[in-house]
N, C-alpha and C positions, 0 to 999 in steps of 0.2 A: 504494500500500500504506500500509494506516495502522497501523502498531505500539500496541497494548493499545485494550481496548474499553471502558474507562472513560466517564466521562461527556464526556468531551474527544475520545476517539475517536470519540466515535456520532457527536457533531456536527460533527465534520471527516468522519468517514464521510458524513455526510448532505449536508454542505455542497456534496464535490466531489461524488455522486454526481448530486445537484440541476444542479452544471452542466453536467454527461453524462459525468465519467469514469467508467469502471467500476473500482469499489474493493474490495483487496481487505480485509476486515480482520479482524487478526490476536489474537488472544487466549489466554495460555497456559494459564488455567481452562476449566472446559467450558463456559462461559456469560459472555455480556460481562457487565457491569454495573459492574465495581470496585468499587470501594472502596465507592462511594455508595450500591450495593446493599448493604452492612452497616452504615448509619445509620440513625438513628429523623429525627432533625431536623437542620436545617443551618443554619449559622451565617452572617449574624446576624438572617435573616429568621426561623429557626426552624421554617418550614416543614417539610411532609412529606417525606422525602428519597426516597420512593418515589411519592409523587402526583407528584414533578419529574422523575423520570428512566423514570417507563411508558411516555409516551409517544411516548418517545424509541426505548426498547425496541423498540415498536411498528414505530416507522416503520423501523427501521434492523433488522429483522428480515424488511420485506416489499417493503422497496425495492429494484428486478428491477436496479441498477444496484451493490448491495452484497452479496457473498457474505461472510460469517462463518466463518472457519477458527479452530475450539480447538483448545484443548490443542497450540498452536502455539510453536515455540523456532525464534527462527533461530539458523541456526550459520554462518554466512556473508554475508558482503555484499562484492560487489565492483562495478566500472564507475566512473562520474562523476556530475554532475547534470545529469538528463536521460534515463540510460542506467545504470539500477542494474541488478544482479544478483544476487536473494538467495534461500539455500539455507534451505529450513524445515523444519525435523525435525517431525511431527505425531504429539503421543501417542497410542494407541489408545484409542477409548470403549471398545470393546468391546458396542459396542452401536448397532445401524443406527438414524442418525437418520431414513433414510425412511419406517423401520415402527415406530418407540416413538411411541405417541399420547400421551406422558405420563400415562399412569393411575394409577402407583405401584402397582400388582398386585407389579412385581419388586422393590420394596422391603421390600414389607410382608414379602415370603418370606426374603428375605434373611437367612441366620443370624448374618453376620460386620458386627461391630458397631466402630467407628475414632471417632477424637478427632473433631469437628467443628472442622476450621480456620477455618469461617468466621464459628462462633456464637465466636471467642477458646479453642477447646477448653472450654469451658463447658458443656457436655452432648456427645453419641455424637452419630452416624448410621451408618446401614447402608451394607455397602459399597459397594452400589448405592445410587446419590444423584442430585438434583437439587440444586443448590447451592442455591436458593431458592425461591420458592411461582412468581414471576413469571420467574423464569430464561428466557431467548434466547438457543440453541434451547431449544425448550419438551419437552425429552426427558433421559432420567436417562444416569449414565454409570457404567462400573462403577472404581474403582478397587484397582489390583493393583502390591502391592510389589514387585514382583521372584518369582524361583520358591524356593519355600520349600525348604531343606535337607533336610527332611524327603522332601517328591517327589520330589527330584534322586539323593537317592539309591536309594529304593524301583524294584527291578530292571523291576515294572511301569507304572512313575510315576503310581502312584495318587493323586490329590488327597487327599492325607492330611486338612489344614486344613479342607475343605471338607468331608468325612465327619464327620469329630470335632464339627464345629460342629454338625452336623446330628441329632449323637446329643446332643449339648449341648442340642439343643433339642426332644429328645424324638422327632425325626423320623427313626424306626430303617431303615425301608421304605425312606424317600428315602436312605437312608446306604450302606443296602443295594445301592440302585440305582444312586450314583455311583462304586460300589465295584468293581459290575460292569463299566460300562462299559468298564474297563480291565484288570479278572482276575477270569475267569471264577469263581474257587475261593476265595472271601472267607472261607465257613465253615473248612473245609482248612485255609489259607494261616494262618488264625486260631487256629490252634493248633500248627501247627510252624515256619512261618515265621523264620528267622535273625533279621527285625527290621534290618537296618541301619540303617532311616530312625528307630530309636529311640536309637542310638551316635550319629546327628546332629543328635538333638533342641536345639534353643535351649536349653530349658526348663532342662536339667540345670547350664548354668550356675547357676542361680537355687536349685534343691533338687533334683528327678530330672525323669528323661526321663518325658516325657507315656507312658502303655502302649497305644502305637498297635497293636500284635497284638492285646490283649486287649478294645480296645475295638470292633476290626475283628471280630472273633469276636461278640462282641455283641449287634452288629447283623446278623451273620447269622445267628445263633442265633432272636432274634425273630422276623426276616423270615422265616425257616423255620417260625415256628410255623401259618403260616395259607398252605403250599403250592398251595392252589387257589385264593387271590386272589390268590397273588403275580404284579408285572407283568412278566411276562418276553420281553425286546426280541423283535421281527418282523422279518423281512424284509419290502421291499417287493415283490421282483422275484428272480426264479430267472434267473442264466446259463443257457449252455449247456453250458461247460466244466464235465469233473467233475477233482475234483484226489484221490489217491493220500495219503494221512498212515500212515506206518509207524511204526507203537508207540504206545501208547495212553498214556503216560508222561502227564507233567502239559504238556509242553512239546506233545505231541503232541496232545491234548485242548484246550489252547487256542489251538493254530492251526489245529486242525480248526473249532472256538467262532466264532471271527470269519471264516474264510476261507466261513462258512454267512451271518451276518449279510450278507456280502459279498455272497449270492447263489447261490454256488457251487455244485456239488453233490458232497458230499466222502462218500469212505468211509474209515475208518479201521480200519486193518493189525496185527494182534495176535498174538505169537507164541505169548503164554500160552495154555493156556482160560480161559473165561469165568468164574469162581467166584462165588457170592452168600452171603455172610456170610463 
């Protein structure tokens, strides 16, 4: 095991793998490079700090005797020399390095926009990132603070952040849709809704709470306007089971909502009549 993938790890990564150990090495950015991947020239030849360390990429990216684990912390080491034992906590990408081709399609979408750690906080990137143009592995990663206040408390844990951004960016439809995916009743819910995840806004520290009701209303107000393009989830596949929902309440309505996406075949139980207007 070689601890950090800097320029000193590849080539101890390369070195012992050339003699046939298999190594493994460890990195707790998404991508080796260190540090030398954020220079322009290097001291005191002055040379290209990226023409010196490609190639290196290269090889310690395709050599069948080196596997590459990011976003790696260990939190343990025990044994002797000879006979270590160590425990690696590995952050999530959130994202399969066997099917990202690197294209940056999910960047370019990406609405949520963070400091760049590695340009010095000198300019943004999105939260979906590739640390740099030649990065190894050659795929983007998404990163995620923690679960925002705002979702933890919304009784449907709706991606609040992730909507708002989306209307932030003009993208009502898509706000619309990740809105849904979690309660069925965005229009609704956007006008009577109690709001908790507004009483646990960050923001009010600062001046007031974001108007996450009114901006959730919003966007399904829009999305409403053009009912026959709207994109509304499919099932793939029908069960066999049919399931029983008694009372058409809003509780009753959205576990009928998913228990269909599910497959299922539901009818639901109404003790009212049916009334229109």
């Amino acid at each position: 095991m070689v601890v950090g993938g800097g320029i000193s790890g590849m080539q101890s990564a390369l070195d012992l793998a050339e003699s046939g150990f298999k190594v493994y090495l460890l990195e707790e950015k998404p991508a080796i490079g260190g540090t030398m991947a954020r220079l322009d020239k290097t001291f005191p030849t002055n040379d290209c700090a990226m023409c010196i360390m490609s190639p290196k990429l290269v090889d310690t990216g395709r050599h069948k005797n080196i596997q590459i684990v990011t976003g790696a912390k260990i939190t343990d080491v025990s044994g002797e020399p000879g006979n270590f034992r160590v425990k690696v906590k590995q952050r999530a990408r959130y994202i399969d390095l066997a099917k990202c081709t690197g294209c940056g399609d999910c960047a370019r979408v990406c609405p949520v926009e963070l400091p760049n750690n590695f340009n010095g906080n000198l300019d943004s990137r999105k939260a979906t990132y590739k640390l740099y143009a030649q990065a190894t592995p050659n795929a983007f990663a998404i990163e995620k603070r923690g679960l925002a206040p705002c979702k933890a408390t919304c009784p449907s844990g709706v991606n609040v952040q992730g909507y708002i951004q989306l209307v932030k960016s003009g993208k009502y439809v898509d706000a619309w849709k990740m809105i849904y995916q979690d309660m069925p009743f965005p229009a609704v819910l956007g006008r009577i809704c109690a709001h908790p995840c507004q009483g646990a806004c960050n923001r009010a520290s600062i001046d007031e709470s974001v108007q996450i009701k009114n901006l959730k209303r919003f966007a399904a107000d829009v999305a409403y306007r053009d009912l026959d393009n709207l994109p509304l989830p499919e099932r793939d596949f029908q069960r066999e089971e049919k399931v029983a929902v008694i009372g058409s309440g809003p509780a009753g309505l959205s576990a009928a909502y998913f228990l269909s996406l599910q497959g299922y075949q539901v009818t639901v139980f109404e003790a009212l009549p049916l009334r229109v207007g």
